[in-house]
C-alpha positions as CSV (number, residue, x, y, z in Angstrom):
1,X,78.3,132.6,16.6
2,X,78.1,129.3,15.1
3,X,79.6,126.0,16.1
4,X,83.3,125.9,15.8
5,X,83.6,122.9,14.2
6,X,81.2,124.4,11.4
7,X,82.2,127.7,10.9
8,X,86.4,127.8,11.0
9,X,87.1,126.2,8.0
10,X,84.8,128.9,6.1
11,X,86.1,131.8,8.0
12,X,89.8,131.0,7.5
13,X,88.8,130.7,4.0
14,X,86.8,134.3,4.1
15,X,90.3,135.4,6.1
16,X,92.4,134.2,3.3
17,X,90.0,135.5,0.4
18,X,90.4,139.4,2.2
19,X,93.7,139.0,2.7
20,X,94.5,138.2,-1.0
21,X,92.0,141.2,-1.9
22,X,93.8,143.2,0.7
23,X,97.0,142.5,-1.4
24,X,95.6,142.9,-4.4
25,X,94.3,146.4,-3.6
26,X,97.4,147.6,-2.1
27,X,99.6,146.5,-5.5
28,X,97.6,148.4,-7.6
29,X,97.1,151.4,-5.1
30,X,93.3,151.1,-5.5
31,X,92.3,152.4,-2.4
32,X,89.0,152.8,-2.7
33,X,87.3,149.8,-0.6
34,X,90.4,149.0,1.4
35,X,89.0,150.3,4.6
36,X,85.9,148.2,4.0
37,X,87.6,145.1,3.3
38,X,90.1,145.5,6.3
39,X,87.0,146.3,8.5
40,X,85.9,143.0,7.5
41,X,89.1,141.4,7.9
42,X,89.4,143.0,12.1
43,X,85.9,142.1,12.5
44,X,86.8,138.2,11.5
45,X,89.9,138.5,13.2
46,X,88.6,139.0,16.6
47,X,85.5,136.7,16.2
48,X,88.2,133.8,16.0
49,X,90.1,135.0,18.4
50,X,87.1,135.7,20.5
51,X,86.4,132.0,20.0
52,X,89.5,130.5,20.7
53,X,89.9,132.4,24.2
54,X,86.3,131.0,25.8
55,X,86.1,127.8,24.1
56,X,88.7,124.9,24.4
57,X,87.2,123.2,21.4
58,X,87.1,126.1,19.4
59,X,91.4,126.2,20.0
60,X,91.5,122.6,19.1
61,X,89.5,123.0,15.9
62,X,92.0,125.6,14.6
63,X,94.7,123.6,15.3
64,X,93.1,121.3,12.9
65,X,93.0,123.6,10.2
66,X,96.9,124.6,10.3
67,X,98.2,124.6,7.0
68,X,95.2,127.3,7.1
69,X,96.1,129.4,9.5
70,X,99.6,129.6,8.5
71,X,98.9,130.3,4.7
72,X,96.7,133.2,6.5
73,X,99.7,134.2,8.7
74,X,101.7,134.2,5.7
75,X,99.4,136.8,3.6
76,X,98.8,139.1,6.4
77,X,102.6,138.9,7.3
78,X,103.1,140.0,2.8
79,X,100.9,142.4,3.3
80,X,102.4,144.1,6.4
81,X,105.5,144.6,4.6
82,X,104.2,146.0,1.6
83,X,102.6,148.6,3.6
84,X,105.8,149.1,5.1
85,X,107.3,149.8,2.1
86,X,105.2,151.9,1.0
87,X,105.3,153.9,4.0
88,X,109.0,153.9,3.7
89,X,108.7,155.4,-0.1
90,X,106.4,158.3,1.3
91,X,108.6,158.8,4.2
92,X,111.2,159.2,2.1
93,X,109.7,161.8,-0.5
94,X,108.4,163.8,2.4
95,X,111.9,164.1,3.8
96,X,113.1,164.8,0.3
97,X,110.4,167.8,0.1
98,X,111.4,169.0,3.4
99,X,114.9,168.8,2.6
100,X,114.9,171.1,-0.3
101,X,112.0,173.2,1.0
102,X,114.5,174.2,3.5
103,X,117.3,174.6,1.6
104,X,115.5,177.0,-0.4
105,X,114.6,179.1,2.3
106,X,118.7,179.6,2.8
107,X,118.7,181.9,-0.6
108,X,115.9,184.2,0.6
109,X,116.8,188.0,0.8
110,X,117.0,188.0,4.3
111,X,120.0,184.9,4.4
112,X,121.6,187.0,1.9
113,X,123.2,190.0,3.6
């Protein structure tokens, strides 16, 4: 990996730049590359995190580039609720569909004497 103090600022930036994509993707509910482009936002994830945990300069380097990281909090905290609500809206028409399937079965010729 390269030097901290050379490589945070253009991570964060790649960090923010998927994150943004992610969002944009999930919007539009064009799910082809999403996979790819949150493989590549883990991947990044855990290098800086990697980074921060063996290297003391590495921790104070991020701290320099706050307004960053936060802004990057921010986007991945926008896109965990959107996923949420989604999940929620799918949730929700699967109980729907289970709720009538069922209530269908009640008027079968067997329920009916």
């Amino acid at each position: 990996m390269a030097k901290c103090s050379n490589s945070y600022p253009e991570q964060l930036q790649q960090l923010e730049n998927l994150l943004e994509q992610e969002f944009s993707m999930l919007s539009a509910r064009s799910f082809e590359n999403l996979s790819e482009v949150q493989n590549s936002k883990t991947e990044l994830l855990l290098a800086l995190q990697k980074a921060s945990e063996t290297d003391i300069s590495c921790t104070e380097e991020l701290m320099k580039h706050k307004e960053l990281v936060e802004k990057c909090r921010s986007l991945q905290l926008k896109n965990q609720i959107l996923v949420d609500k989604k999940l929620q809206a799918v949730q929700g028409v699967l109980d729907h569909l289970v709720y009538h399937g069922r209530q269908t079965t009640e008027h079968t010729y067997e329920n009916l004497g």
